[in-house]
N, C-alpha and C positions, 0 to 999 in steps of 0.2 A: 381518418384523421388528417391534419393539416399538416404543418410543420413540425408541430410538435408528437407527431407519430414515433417516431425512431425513437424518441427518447423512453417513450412507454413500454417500447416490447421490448427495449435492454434489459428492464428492471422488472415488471410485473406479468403476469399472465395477461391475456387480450384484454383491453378496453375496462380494467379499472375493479372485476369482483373482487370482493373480498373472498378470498381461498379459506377454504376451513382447516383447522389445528390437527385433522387428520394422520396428515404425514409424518406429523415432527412425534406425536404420540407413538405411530407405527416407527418410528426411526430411534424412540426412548431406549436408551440402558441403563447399566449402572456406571458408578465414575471408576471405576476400576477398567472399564473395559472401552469408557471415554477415553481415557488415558492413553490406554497404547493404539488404536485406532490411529495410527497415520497414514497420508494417503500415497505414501513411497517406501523402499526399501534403505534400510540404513548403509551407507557405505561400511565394507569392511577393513577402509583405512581410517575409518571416522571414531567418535567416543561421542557418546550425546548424552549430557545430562540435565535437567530440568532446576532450571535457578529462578531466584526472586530479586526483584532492586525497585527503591523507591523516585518515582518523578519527586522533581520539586514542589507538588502538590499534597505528598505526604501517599499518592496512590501506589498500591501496590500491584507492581506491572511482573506479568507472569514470562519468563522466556522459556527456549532451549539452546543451551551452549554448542557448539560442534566441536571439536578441539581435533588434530588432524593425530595420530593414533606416534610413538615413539618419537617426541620433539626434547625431548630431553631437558635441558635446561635454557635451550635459547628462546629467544623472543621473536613472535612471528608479527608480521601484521593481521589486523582485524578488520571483519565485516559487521558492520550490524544492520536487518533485513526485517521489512514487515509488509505488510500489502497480500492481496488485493483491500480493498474498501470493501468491510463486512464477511472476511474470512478468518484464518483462525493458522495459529506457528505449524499445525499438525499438514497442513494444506501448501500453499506454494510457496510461502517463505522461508518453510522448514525444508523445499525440496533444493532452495535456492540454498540454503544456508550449507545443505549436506552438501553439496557439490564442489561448493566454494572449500568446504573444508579440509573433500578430497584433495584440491588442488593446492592443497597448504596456507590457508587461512585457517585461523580461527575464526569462527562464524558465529553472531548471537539471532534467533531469530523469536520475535516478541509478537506477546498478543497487545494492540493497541489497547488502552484503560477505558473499561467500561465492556470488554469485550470477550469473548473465551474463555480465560483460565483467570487472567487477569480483575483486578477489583474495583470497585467504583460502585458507589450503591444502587446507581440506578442503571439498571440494563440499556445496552444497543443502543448507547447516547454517542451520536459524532460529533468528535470537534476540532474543529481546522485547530488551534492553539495546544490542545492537551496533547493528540497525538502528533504535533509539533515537539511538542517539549516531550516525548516516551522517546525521541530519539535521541535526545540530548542524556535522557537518563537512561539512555542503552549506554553511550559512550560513557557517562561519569564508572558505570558499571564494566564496561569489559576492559577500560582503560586502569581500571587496579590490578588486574587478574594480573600474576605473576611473570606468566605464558606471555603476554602480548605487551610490544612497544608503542605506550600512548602515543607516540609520535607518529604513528601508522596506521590511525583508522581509517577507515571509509564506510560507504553508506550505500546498502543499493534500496531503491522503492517500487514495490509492485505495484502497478494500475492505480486505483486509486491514493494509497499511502505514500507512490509516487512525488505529491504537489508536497506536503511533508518533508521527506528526506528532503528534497531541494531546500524547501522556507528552513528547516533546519540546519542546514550547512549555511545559508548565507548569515545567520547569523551567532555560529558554533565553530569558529573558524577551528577548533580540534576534528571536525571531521574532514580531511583534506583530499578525497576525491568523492562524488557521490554518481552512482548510474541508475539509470531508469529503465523498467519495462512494461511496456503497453502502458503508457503514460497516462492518467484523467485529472485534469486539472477540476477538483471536486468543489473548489469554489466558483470556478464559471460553470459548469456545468449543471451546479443545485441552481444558481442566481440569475443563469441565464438562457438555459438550455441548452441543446445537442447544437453546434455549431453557432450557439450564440441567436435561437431559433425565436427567444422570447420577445415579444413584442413589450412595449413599456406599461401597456394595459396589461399583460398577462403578468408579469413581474409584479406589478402592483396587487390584483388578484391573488399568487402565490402569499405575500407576505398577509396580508388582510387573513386568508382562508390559515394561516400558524398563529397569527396574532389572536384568532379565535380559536383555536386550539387548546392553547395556553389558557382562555377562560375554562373549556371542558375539562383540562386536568387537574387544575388547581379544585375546582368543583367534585371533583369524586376523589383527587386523592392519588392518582394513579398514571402513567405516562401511556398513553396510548402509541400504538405502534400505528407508522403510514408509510409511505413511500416517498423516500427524500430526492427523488427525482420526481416532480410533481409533474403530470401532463394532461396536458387537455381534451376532452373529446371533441368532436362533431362539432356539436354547436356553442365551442368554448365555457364547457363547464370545465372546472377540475376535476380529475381523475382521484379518487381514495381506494387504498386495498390494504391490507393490512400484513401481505407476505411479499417480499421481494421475487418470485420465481415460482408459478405453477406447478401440483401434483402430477399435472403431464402437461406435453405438448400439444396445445391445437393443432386442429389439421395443417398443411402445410402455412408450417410458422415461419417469422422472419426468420435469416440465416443465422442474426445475432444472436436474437433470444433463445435460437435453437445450441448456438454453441458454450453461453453461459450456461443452458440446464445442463448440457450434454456432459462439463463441468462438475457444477455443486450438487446435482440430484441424482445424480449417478456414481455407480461404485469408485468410478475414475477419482473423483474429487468429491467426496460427499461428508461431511462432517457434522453431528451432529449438535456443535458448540457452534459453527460456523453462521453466522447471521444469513448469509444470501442460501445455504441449503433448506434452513426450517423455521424462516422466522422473516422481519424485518427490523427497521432501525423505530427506535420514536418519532412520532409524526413531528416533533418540532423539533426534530433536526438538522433539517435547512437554512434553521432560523442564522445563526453562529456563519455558514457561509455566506449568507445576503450582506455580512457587515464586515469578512474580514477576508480578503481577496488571498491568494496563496502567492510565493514567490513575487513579491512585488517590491524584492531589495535583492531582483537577481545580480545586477552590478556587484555587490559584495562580495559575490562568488568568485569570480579572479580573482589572482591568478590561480586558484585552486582548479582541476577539470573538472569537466563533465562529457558524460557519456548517455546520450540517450538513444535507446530501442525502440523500433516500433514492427510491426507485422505489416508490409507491404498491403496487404488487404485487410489490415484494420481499421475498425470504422473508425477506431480512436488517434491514428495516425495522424492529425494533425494536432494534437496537442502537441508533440513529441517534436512538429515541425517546427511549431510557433516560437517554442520555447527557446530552441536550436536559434533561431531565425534572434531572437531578443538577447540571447545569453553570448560572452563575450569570450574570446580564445583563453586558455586552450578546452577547444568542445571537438563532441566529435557526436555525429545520428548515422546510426546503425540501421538498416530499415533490412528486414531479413526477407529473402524472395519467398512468396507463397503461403507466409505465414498471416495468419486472423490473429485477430487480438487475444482470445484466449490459448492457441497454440503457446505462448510464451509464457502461460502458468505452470506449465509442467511435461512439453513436449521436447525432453531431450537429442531429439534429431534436428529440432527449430531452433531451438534456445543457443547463442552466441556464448558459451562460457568461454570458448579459447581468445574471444575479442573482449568478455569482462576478466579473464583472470591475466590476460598481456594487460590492458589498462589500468588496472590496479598493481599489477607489477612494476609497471613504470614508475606509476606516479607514488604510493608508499614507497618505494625503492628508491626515487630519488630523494624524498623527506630525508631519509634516514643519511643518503651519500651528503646531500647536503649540508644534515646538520655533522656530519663525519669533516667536512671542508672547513666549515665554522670554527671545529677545536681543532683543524691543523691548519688554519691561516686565520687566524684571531684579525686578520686587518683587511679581510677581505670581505668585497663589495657584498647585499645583503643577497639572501635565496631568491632564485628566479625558479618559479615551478611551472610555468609557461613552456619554457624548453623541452621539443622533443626529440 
């Protein structure tokens, strides 16, 4: 393959089969035993309970709470957590959430609509706007809870869900610090490939090959599944398959592709709700990122922060640069030594918590001093969240 190689063995087995229904049959249970299947240990400072809250869509978005275990009647600050792109709360968000919890957050972490546990009628639909707005309707949700000072949310977004939390805070000014890990910005990357690899002919291909999609579903009835990272072969055709991630590894596979199965297909991180373990997205899922770019009112974001992560050796490391490089003080890029992009789904010796839970302590902690300054000097000048 050409340019558009890398982008293919991120997401699919080699060069485009379709993979047979095999695995996810062998990987079937019942939901009772879906349920507790997570892919970490519960902290014994933690309480995790399984909650519901409606987007403004009327969908109902499935979470799990973390609440940190003897908080008695004060008000903590909160997290609310979702990502990867086609994973599932039981997986890294839930691993993210439990940690944060330990270290005295309240933690919410959600399966985006249309996905997991979560409801939407029609399965393993992506979309830049809805699970935009599941984070907004995570905050309307954990910002009642008793426990926790609306005045002190923040946001963190895993890999894909990443571009999300950001388009989300810049225009939800209630979530007031947000952080990233292994950042994918999923609207350039459906619309234009792995480093923007797409030529204007191949972009135009892409849309044509969803635009005719949409005649085969409406036609049977039924939302076919594909690969929302489209790639090309050899001789510039489009690539189709119908599962994100191979029953096994080709022989010596790319590193990438080999570290995402290593991930979702394995006992490590395997879930059988999880779209990138046993399944994929709807072929015309792509369609929603061709027309609605992500973060593209990062201006709004000041003076609230941001804190973005990436894996020194992730191939995804320049989203996480660009971003940095666009977005305006106070920010701060994390790039942790020797880590891949997947080590920061769940590789607690990689993963930065002591640099995300000091970041979130600053900046919730100052909301709260500040609005503490506001009722004892009523004539003083307005909050500056900038200051560190």
């Amino acid at each position: 393959m050409k340019q558009i190689a890398i982008i293919a063995v991120l997401w699919i087995a080699m060069f485009g089969q379709a993979y047979s229904q095999k695995s996810q049959e062998s990987n079937s249970m019942n939901n009772s035993e879906q349920k507790e299947q997570y892919t970490f240990q519960l902290s014994d400072k933690v309480k995790r309970q399984a909650v519901t809250f409606k987007n403004r869509y009327g969908i109902t978005v499935s979470g799990d709470l973390y609440t940190p275990k003897n908080i008695g009647n004060q008000k903590l600050a909160a997290i609310i957590l979702s990502g990867p792109f086609g994973a599932v709360k039981e997986q890294s968000s839930g691993f993210y959430a439990n940690q944060m919890a330990s270290r005295g957050f309240v933690a919410l972490a959600f399966d985006p609509s249309f996905t997991g546990e979560s409801d939407g009628d029609v399965r393993n639909v992506g979309s830049p706007e809805i699970f935009t707005e599941d984070f907004s309707a995570a905050v309307d949700y954990i910002g009642l809870l008793p426990s926790v000072d609306r005045n002190r949310i923040g946001a963190i977004g895993i890999c894909g869900l990443a571009g999300m939390a950001i388009t989300a805070a810049t225009s939800d000014s209630r979530i007031k610090a947000v952080a990233t890990t292994s950042m994918y910005d999923m609207s350039r990357s459906i619309s234009r490939s792995y480093k923007d690899n797409y030529t204007l002919e191949q972009r135009k291909k892409v849309v044509d090959y969803l635009s005719q999609q949409r005649w085969a579903d409406v036609e049977t009835g039924k939302a076919a599944l594909g690969l929302h990272e489209v790639p090309f072969d050899e001789k510039g055709n489009i690539v189709k398959g119908n599962r994100v991630l191979p029953d096994t590894l080709p022989a010596n596979p790319n590193p990438v592709l080999a570290a995402f199965f290593n991930y979702y297909r394995t006992p490590r991180g395997f879930h059988p709700r999880s779209i990138n373990s046993v399944a994929a997205w709807t072929a015309t899922t792509p369609m929603p990122f061709f027309s609605f770019p992500m973060m593209s009112n990062l201006e709004l974001l000041s003076p609230r922060p941001i804190m973005l992560i990436a894996g020194e050796n992730a191939h995804s490391r320049y989203y996480s640069e660009d971003i940095y490089k666009l977005a305006s003080e106070p920010k701060e890029l994390v790039i942790v030594p020797g880590a891949d992009h997947v080590d920061l789904y769940d590789r607690l010796d990689k993963i930065p918590f002591d640099n995300l839970t000091a970041f979130f302590n600053q900046h919730l902690n100052q909301v709260k001093l500040n609005k503490l300054a506001k009722v004892n000097e009523p004539h003083s000048a307005e909050t500056n969240l900038s200051t560190h």
